[in-house]
Residue frames relative to the residue before (quaternion, step in Angstrom):
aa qw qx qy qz dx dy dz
X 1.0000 0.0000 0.0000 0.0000 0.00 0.00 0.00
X 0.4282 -0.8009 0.3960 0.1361 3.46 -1.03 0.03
X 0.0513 0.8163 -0.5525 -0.1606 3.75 -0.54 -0.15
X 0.4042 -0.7597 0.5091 -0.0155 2.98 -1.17 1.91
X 0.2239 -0.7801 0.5596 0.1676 3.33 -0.94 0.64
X 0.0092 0.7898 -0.6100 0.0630 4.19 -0.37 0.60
X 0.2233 -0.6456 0.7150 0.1485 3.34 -1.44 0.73
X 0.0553 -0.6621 0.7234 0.1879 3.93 -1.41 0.37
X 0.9069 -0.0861 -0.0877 0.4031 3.56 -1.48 0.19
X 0.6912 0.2446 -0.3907 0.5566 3.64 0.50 1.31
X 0.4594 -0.6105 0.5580 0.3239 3.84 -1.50 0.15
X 0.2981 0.6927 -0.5648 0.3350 3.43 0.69 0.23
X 0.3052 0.6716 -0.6622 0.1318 3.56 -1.11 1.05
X 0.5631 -0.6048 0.3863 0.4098 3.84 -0.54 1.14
X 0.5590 -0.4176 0.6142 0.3685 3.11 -1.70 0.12
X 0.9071 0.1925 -0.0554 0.3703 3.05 -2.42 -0.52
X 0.0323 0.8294 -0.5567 0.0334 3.90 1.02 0.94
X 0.4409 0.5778 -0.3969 0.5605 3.51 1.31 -1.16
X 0.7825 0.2613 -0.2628 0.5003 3.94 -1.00 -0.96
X 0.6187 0.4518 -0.4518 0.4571 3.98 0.58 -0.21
X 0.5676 0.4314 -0.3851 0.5861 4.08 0.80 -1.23
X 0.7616 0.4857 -0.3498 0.2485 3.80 -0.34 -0.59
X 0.5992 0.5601 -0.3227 0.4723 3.07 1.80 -1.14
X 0.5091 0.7103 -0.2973 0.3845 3.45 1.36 -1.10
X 0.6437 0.5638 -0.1523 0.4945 2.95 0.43 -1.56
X 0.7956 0.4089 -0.2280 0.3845 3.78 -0.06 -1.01
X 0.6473 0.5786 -0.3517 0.3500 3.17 1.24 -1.13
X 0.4799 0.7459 -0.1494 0.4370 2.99 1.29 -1.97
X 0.8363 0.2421 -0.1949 0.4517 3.58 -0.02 -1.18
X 0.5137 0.7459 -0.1964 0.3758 3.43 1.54 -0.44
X 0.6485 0.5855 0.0287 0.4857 2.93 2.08 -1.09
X 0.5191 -0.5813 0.3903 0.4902 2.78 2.04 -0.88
X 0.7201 0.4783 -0.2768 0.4197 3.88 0.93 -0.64
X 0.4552 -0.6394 0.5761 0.2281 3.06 -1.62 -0.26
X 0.6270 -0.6293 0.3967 0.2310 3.65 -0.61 0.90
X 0.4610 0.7111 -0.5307 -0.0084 3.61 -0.78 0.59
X 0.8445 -0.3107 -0.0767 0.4295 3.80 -1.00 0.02
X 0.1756 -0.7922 0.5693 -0.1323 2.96 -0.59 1.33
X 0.3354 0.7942 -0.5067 0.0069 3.43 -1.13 1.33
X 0.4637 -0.6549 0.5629 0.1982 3.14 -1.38 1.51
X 0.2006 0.7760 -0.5974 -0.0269 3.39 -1.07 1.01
X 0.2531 -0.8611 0.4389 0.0425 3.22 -0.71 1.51
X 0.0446 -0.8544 0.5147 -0.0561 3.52 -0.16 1.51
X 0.5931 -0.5676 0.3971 0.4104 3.53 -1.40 -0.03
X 0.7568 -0.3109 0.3114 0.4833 3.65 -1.43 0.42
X 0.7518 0.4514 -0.3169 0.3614 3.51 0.12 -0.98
X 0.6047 0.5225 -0.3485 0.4898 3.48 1.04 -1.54
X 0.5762 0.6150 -0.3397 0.4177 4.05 0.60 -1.18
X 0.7103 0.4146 -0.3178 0.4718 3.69 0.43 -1.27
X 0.7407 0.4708 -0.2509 0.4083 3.69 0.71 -0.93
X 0.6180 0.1076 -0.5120 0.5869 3.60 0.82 0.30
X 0.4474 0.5012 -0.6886 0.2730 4.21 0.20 0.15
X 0.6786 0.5058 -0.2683 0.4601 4.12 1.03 -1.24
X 0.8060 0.3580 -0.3288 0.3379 3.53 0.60 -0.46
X 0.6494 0.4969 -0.2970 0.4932 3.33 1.25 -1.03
X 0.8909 0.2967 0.0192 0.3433 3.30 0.50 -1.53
X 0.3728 -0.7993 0.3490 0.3167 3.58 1.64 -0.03
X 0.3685 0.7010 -0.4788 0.3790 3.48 1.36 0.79
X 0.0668 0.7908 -0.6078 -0.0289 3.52 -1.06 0.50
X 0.5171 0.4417 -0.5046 0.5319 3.08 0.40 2.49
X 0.6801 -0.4862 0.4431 0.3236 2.84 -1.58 1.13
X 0.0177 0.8338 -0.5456 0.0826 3.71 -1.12 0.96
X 0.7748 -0.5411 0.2560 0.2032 3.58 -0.67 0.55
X 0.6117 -0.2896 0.2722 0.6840 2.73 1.07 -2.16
X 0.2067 -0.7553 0.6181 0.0693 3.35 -1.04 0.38
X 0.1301 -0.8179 0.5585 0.0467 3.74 -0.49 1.58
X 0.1652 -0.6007 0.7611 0.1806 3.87 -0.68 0.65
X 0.2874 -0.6437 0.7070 0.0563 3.85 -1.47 1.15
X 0.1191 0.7322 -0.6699 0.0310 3.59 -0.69 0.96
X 0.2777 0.8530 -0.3980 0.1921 3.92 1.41 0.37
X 0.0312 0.8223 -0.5096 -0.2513 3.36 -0.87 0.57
X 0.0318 -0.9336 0.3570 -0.0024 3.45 0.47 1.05
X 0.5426 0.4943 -0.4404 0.5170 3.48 1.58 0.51
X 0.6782 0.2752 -0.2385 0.6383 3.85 1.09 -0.29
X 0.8851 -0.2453 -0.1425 0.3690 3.57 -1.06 -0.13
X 0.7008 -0.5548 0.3697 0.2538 3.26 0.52 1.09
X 0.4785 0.7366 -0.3416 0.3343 3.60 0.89 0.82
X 0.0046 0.9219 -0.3546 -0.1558 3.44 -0.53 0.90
X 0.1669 -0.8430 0.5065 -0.0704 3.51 -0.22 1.24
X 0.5435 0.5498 -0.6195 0.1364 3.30 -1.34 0.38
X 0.6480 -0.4774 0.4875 0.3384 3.15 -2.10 -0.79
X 0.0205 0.6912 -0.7066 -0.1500 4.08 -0.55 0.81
X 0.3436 -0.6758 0.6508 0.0413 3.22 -1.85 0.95
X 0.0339 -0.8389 0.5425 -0.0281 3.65 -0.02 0.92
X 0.1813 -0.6560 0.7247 0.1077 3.84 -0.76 0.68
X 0.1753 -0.7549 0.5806 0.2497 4.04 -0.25 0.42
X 0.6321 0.5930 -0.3186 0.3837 3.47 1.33 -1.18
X 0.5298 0.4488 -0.4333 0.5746 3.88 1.03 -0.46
X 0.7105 0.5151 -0.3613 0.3151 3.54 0.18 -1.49
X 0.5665 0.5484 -0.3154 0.5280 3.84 1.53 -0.77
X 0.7013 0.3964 -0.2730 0.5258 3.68 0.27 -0.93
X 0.5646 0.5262 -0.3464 0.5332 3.74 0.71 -0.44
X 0.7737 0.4051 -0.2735 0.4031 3.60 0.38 -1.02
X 0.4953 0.6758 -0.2418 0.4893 3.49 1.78 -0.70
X 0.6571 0.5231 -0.2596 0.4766 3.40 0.89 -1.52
X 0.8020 0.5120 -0.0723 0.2990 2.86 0.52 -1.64
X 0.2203 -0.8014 0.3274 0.4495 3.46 2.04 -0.80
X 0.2869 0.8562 -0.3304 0.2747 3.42 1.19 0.05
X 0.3163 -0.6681 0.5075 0.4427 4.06 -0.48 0.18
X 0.8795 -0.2335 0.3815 0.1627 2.76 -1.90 1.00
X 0.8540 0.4268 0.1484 0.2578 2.86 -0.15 -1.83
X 0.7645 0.3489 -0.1090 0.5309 2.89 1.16 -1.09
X 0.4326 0.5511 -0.3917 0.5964 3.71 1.83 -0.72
X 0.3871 0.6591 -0.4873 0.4223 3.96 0.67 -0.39
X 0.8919 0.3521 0.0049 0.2838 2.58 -0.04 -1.91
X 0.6573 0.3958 -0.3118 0.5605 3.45 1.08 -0.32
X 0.6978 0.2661 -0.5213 0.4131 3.42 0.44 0.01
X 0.3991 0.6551 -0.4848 0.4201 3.78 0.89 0.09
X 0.7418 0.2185 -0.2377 0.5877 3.72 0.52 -0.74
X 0.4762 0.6791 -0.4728 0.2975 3.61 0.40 0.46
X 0.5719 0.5491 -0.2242 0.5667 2.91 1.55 -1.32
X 0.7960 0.2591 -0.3018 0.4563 3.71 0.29 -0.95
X 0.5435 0.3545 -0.6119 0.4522 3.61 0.64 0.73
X 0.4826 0.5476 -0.5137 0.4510 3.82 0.52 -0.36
X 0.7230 0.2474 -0.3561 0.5378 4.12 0.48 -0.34
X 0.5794 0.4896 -0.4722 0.4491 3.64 0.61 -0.15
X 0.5667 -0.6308 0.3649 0.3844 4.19 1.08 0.15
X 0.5768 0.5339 -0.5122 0.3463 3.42 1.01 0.74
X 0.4691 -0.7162 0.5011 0.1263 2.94 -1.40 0.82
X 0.0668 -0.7822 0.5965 0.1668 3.70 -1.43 -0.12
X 0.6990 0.5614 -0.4256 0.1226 3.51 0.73 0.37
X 0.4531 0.5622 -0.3959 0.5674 3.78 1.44 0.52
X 0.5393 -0.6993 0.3794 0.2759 3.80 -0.84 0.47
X 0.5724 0.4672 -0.4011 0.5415 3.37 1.76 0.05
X 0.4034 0.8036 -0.2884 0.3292 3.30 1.65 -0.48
X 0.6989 0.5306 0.0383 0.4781 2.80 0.73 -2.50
X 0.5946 0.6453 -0.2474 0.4108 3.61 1.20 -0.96
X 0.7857 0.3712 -0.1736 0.4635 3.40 0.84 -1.59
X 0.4308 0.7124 -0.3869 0.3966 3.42 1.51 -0.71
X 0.8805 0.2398 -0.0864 0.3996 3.20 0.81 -1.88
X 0.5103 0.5409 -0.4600 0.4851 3.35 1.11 1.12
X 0.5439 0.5382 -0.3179 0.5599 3.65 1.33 -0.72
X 0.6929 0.4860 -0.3189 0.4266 3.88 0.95 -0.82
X 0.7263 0.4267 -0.2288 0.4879 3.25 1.19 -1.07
X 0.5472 0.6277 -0.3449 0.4332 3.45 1.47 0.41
X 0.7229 0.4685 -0.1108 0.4957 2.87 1.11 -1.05
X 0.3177 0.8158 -0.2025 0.4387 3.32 1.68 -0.63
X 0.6806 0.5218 -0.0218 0.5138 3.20 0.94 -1.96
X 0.8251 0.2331 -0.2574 0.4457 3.45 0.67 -0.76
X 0.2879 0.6510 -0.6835 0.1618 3.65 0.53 0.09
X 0.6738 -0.5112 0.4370 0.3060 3.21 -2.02 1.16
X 0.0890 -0.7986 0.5496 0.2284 3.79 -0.72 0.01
């Protein structure tokens, strides 16, 4: 299967997409699953708020946004859609003092642990999230 990378109302697309599909790929099987269609689409702030308001009845500026299409009780597949705003993820990484680059990257594997069945919205929740990220973190390809 495969995991596609698209941009919607901006040209923003990550770097090193190659070392990004592989990280994917490793984590994923790392977990225990098997890889399937998977797309990152990276849009502008605005495009982000409008599927956070339509899909999800949020009305705020947000990071990422993971559609789950996984079937991980039968054949162990993980599939879906991750929405990425980089421009929040930048101003986030600012706020936060954090690199750039690397806030990239952790919300990038966030999304594919959201399809691997982790959650983030209880504070033990949010906990394991950010230990599995800050694991995985560690391995990006160099």
């Amino acid at each position: 299967m495969a995991i596609h990378f698209y941009n919607e109302a901006t040209d923003y697309l990550p770097k090193q997409r190659v070392k990004l599909n592989q990280w994917a790929r490793a984590t994923i099987h790392n977990e225990g699953y098997k890889v399937g269609e998977i797309g990152y689409i990276y849009c502008s702030s605005e495009y982000h708020l409008g599927v956070n308001r339509q899909y999800l009845g949020h009305d705020y500026y947000t990071d990422v946004i993971t559609f789950d299409y996984s079937d991980l009780e039968g054949r162990g597949v993980v599939s879906g859609d991750i929405f990425i705003d980089p421009f929040t993820v930048a101003d986030n990484a600012e706020q936060l003092g954090t690199n750039p680059e690397e806030e990239q990257r952790r919300v990038f594997i966030h999304g594919i642990l959201h399809l691997c069945g982790y959650k983030d919205k209880s504070d033990e929740e949010a906990a394991q999230m950010r230990q599995k990220e800050d694991f995985y973190l560690q391995r990006f390809p160099q």
